[in-house]
Structures are given as C-alpha cells and as structure tokens.
C-alpha positions in Angstrom: 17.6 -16.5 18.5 14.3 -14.0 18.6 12.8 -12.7 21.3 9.9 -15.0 22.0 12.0 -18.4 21.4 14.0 -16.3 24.3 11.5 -16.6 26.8 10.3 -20.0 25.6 13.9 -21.4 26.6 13.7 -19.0 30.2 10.8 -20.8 31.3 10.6 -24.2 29.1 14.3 -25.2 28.4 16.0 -25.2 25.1 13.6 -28.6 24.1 11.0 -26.1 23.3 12.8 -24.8 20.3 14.6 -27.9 19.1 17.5 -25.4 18.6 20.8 -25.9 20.4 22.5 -24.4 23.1 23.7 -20.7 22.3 27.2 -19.5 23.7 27.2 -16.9 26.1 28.0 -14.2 23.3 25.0 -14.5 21.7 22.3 -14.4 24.4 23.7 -10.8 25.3 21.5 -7.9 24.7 22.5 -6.2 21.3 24.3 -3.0 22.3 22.0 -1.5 18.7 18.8 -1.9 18.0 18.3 -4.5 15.9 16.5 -4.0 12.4 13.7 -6.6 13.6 11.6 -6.8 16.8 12.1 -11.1 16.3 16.2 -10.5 16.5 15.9 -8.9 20.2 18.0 -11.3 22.3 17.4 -11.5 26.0 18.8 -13.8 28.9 16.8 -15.7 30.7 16.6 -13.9 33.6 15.1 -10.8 32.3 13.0 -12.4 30.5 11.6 -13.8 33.4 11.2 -10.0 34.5 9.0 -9.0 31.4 7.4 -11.5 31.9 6.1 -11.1 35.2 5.6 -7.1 34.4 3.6 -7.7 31.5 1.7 -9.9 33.0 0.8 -8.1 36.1 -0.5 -5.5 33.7 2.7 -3.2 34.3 3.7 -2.4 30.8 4.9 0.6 30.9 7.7 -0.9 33.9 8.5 -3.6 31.4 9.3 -1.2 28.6 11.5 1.2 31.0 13.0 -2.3 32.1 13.9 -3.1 28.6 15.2 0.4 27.7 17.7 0.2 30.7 18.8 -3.3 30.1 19.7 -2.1 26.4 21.7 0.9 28.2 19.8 3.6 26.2 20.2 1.7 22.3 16.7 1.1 22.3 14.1 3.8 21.8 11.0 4.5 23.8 9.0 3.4 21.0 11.3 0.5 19.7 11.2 -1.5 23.3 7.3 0.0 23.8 6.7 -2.2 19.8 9.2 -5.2 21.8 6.9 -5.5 24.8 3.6 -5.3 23.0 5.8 -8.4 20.3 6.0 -10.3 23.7 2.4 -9.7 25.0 1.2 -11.5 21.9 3.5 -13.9 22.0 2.7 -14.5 25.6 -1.1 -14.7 24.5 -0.8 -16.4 21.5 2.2 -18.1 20.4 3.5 -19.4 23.8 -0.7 -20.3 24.2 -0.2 -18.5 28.3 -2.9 -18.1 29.1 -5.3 -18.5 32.6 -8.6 -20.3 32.7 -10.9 -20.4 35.8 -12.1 -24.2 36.4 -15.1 -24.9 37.6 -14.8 -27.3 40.5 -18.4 -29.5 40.9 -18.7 -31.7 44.5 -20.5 -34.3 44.0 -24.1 -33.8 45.8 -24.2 -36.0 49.4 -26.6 -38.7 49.8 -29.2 -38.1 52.0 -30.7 -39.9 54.6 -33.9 -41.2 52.7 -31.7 -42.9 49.9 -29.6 -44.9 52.8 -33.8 -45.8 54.3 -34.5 -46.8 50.9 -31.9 -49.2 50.5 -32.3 -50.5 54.1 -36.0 -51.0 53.1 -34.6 -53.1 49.9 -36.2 -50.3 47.6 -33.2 -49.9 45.2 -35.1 -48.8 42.0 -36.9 -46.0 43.8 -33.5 -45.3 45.8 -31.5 -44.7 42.7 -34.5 -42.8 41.3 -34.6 -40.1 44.4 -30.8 -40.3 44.2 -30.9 -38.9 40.8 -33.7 -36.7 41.1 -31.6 -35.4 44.5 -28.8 -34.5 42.7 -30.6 -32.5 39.7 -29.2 -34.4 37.1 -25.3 -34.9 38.6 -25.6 -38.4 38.5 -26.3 -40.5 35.1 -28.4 -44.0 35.6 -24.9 -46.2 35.8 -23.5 -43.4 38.6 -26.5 -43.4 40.5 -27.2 -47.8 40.3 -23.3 -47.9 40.9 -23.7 -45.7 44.1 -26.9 -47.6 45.5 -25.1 -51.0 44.8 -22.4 -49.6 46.9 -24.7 -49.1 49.5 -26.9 -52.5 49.3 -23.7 -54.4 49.8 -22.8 -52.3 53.1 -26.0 -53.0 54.3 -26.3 -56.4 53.9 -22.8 -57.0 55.3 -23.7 -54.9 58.2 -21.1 -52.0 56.9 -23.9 -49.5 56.5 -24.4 -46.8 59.5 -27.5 -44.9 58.4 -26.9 -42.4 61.1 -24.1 -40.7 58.8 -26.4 -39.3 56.4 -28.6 -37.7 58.7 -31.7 -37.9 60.3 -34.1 -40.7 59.5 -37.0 -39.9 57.1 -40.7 -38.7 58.8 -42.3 -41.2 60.3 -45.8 -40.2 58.0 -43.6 -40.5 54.7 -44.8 -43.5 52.6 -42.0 -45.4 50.9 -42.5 -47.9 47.9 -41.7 -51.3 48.9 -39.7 -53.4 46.4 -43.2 -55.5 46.2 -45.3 -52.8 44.7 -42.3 -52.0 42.4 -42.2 -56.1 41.4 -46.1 -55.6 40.8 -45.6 -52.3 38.6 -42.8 -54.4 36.7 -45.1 -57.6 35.9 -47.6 -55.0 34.7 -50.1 -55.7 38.1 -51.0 -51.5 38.1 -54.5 -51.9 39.9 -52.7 -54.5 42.9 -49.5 -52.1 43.1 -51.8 -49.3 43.9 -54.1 -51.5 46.3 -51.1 -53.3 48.2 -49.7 -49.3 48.2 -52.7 -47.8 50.2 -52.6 -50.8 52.2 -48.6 -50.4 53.1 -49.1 -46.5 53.9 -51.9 -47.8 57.0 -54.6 -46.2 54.5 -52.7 -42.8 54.7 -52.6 -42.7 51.0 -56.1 -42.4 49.5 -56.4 -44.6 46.3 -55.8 -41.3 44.3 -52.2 -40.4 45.8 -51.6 -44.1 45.4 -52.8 -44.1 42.1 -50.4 -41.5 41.1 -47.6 -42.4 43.4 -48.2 -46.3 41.2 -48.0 -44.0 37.9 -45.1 -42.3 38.5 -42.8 -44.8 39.3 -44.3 -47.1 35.9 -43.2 -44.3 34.1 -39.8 -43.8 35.7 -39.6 -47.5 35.2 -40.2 -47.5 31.3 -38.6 -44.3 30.4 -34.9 -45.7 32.3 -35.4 -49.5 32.4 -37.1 -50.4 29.1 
C-alpha cells in the first residue's frame, strides 16, 4: 500500500481505496528504505502525526518524526523527498484543502417597510425593501418578504414597534391610490392626488418626480 493511500485509510477508512484490509505485517514501517517514495508504508497513527506537522507548517518535525519512526533506515533527504510526496498529496490528491466562507446576514427590515405595509403601500414597500438591502434581495425575495408581512398585519400578528422607530412625521409616503393611478397610466392625477396627500408639503415638482420614479420602478420590475 503507498504512502498517501496510507493516510487516506488513517483518516477516511479503507472505502477510500477500494482495497482490502492489510494484515498487521504489512502496514509496518519498512526496516530499508524502499526503492520508491509511493511504497513508504505507515500506520495510521503516525500518519495522523505527519499529518498534523505538515500541516501546521512544521516540516522539518515531520521529517525528523519520520526518520525516527524508520529507526535510522531512512535518510535525511529520503524522508525530507517522503514528506514533501505527502504535502502534495495532502494538497492535491487527497483535494485537503481550507476555504474561508463568506457568511452574508440577511439585511433587517426597517421600520419604514413595516409603515408601508401598515399603510397598504406594498409595491413601494417591496421597492424600499430592495433598495434597503443594496441588491440582497431579488423581486420574488423581497414580494415574498412583504407578503409575509401584509398577512401579519391584517391578522393582527404584526407589531411594528420591533423594527424600530416609526418613520418622520414630515416623510411623505405613496398611498396604494396614487400607485393604482400610476398603473392605469393617470400620471398628471397621481401627481395632483400626491401633493394633495403630503398637506401641500410636496410642491408639484417633488411630486412630479416622486410620480416618475415609481412609473419607472413600476415598468422596469412589473412589465
């Protein structure tokens, strides 16, 4: 059995292989050194030693490790050419290796998504829950989320006081009407019925471009 196969049955069982069982005899150390670095025969138990050494970056402890467990048959250079065999297999064979994963939370919803909702404005909530999370949520994620949400409010499920403060008293929200109006193509009453929901706060220009923007959110994700 070579050396790598060796390590792939200390760690992974002798399934790894598809080779049966050796006897005791042969998963002794060689007592000369063998002709080829693959013939090397370890037990399992050192090789769980290498291993560790060499990949703690202690090389030069695995190779002294090695030379003692052969009781001096192996030469410095022989068991230095065995431990850089293993390295590679370790990197490349037995496919060892270790990946950092990146870990992404999904963003929290904020407060003015849950008044949205409450206010019926489910288009423009999903719209500010997507533009909130800077592109985490897709259209079917962020509908899917605000559904959620609309069925907790209207069974009385919803507490809007987990999400944070509510929203500024001088914000101006888009009702669901101005949104219908927008929808049926009605641009110049969306932006009248606008100023007049804001208690003239908008002035027919911010309305105007508040009226735009949602008509082309509205064609660019629903059309």
């Amino acid at each position: 059995m070579g050396f790598i196969k060796s390590l792939k049955n200390a760690f992974f069982g002798n399934e790894m292989t598809n080779e049966p069982e050796m006897d005791n005899e042969s998963s002794e150390v060689h007592s000369k050194e063998p002709f080829n670095i693959e013939d090397v025969e370890i037990s399992p138990e050192l090789a769980k030693e290498l291993f560790k050494l060499i990949k703690s970056g202690k090389k030069v402890a695995a190779i002294k490790v090695l030379r003692d467990s052969s009781q001096g048959s192996y030469s410095l250079e022989f068991a230095k050419s065995v431990i850089e065999n293993l390295e590679r297999g370790i990197n490349s064979e037995m496919d060892i290796t270790v990946r950092e994963v990146e870990v992404k939370t999904p963003p929290a919803i904020s407060r003015e998504v849950v008044d949205l909702v409450l206010n019926g404005d489910t288009v423009l909530a999903i719209k500010k829950l997507r533009d909130e999370s800077d592109g985490y949520y897709e259209l079917k994620e962020a509908k899917e989320i605000i559904d959620k949400l609309k069925y907790e409010a209207e069974h009385e499920l919803l507490n809007p006081d987990l999400y944070g403060e509510a929203s500024e008293p001088d914000e101006v929200l888009i009702s669901q009407a101005v949104i219908e109006k927008v929808v049926d193509g009605k641009k110049v009453e969306a932006i009248k019925l606008l100023k007049e929901e804001s208690g003239n706060r908008l002035t027919l220009k911010d309305a105007k471009e508040k009226v735009e923007e949602m008509e082309a959110y509205l064609k660019e994700n629903y059309r």
